[in-house]
N, C-alpha and C positions, 0 to 999 in steps of 0.2 A: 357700524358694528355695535351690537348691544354692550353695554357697559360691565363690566363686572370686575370684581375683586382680584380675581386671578389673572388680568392682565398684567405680567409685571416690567412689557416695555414694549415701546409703539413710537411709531412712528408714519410716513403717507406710504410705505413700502411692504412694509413685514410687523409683526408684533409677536412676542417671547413669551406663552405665558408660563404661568405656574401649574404643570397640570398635576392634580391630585392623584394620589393614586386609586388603584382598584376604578379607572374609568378609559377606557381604550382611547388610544392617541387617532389613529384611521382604522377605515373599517376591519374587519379582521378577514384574513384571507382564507379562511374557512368559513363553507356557505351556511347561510342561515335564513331560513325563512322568517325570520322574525330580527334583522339587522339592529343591534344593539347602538344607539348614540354614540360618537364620538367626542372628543372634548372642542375637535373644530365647530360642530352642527352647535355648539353651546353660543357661538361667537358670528356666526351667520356665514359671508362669503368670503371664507380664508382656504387658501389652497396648502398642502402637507408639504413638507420641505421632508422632513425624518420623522421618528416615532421613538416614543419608548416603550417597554411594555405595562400591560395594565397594571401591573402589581406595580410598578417603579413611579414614585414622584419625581418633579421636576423642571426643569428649563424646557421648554418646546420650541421650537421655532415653526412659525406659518407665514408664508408671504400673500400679499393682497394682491400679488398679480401675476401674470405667467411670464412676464422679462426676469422679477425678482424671482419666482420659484426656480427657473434656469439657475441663475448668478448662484443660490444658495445650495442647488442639488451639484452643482460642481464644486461647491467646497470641500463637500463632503466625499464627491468621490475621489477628487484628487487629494484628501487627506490635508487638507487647507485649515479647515477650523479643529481646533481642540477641544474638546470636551474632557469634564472631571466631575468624579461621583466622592461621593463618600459610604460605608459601608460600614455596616457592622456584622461579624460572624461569630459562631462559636467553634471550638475546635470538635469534630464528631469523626470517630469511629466508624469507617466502612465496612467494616469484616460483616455488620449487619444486616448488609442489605446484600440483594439477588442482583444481577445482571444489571451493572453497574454499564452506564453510557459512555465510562473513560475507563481508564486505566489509571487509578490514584496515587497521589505521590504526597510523602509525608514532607513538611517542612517543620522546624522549629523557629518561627520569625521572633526576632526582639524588633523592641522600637529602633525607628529610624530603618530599618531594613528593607530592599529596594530589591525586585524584582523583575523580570521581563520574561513573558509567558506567551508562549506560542505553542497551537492547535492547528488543525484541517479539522473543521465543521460542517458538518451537514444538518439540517433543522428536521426534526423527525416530527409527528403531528402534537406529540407532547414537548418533548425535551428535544434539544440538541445534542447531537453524538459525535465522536471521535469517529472519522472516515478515512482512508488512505484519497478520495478523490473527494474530500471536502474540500471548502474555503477556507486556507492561512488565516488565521484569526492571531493578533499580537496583542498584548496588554502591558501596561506598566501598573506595577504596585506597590505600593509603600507603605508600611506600616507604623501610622502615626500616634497609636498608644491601644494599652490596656487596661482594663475598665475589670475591678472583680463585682457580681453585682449575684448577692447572696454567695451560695460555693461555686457559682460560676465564674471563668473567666470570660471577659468579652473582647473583641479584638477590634480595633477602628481601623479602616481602611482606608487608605486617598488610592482612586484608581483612574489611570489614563488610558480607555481601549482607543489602538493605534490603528484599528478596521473595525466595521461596522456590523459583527455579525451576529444573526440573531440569539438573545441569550448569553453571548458571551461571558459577560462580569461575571452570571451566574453559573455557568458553566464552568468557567477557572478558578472562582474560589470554594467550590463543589469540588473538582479536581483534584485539590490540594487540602481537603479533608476541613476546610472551613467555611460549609456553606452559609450563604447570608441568612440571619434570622430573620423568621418569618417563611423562609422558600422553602414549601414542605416539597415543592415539587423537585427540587435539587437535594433532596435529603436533610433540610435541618432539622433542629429535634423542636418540638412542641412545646419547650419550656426551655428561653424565657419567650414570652407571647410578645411581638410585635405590633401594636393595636393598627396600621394602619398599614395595608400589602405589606413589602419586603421592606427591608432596615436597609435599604440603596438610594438612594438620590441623587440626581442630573443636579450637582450644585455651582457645576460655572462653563460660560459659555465661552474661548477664546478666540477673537477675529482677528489678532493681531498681525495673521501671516496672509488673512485674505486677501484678493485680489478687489476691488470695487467694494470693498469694505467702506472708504468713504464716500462713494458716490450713493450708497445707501444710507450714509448718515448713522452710523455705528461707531461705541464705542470699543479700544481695545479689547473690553471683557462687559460681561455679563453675570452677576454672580448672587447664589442666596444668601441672602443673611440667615444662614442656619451652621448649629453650633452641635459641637458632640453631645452636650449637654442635653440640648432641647432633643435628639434622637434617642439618645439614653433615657431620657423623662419617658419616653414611650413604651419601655420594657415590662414595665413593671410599677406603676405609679404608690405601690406601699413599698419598695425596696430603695434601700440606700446603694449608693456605689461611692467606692474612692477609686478615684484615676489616677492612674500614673501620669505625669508631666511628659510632654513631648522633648 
């Protein structure tokens, strides 16, 4: 495998990387005659376990072989490994917009405040929608602080989706009138500017309930060294913020 920077764990089975945002995880399933890279084709002969989307940084997982791609696509189906994002939103106003893809519900979160969100989603060619015959989509959220940054407030998220469904994170905190900044496609507002895709990041990997977790030679976690600060620094690079404490 060629060497590169965004490897951030390897081993003779599988390897984790850091995929950047705004570059597609597998190929896209809308056709193109002109098939854009993926972040696997970067790395040579690695097969897809999961995805995220292009706008979202983060953890990847790829396996180098088709026994490990098995073991890993059952973790995930049977809801074996955890995954966790971090998130920033602003609170926005829907009355603005036309043919809204949910049906929106207002929250008031303080810090510390805990969640659990559940949908029937169907993935439409842009957006995902609210369906009576979609797929139950579950999430956990927790609201780890707020950030004022000029007369904005910002909101930190820790978010645990419990199913895997396309768009989800961004579909639920869209739902609840806090789309992630950055996601013009889920409604956020254009200011403050998120320099790099959406303010969401895949920031820890948890195998501690897998099954042959050690016969692949995994640790219980997998995790960035990434900080609210350093996704804050992204807003606005001439803006000050004070945060509330968690």
């Amino acid at each position: 495998m060629s060497d590169c920077s965004n490897v951030f764990f390897e081993n003779k089975d599988l390897v984790v990387l850091h995929k950047p945002a705004n570059i597609l995880s597998v190929r896209s399933r809308f056709h193109s005659t002109k098939p854009e890279p993926t972040v696997l084709d970067l790395y040579g002969e690695l097969l897809p376990v999961h995805r995220l989307d292009r706008e979202v940084e983060g953890l990847l997982i790829a396996a180098k072989n088709k026994k490990t791609q098995s073991i890993c696509n059952s973790w995930f189906e049977k809801k074996e490994i955890n995954k966790s994002y971090m998130a920033l939103s602003c609170e926005v106003d829907l009355n603005l917009f036309e043919k809204l893809p949910f049906q929106a519900e207002t929250i008031s979160p303080k810090i510390g405040d805990s969640f659990h969100w559940t949908s029937t989603l169907l993935r439409g060619k842009k957006r995902s929608y609210e369906h009576t015959e979609g797929d139950k989509a579950e999430t956990v959220a927790s609201l780890a602080g707020i950030t004022t940054l000029n007369s904005a407030k910002i909101y930190q998220w820790k978010l645990s989706p419990l199913t895997g469904r396309s768009h989800q994170l961004r579909f639920e905190l869209a739902k609840h009138k806090h789309p992630i900044l950055g996601d013009e496609l889920y409604f956020a507002p254009l200011i403050p500017h998120y320099e790099t895709g959406i303010a969401l990041i895949a920031n820890e990997l948890d195998f501690s309930q897998c099954p042959n977790k050690d016969v692949l030679n995994l640790p219980d976690k997998i995790s960035l060294n990434i900080s609210w600060d350093i996704m804050l620094s992204r807003l606005d690079s001439n803006a000050t913020h004070v945060a509330e404490k968690e």
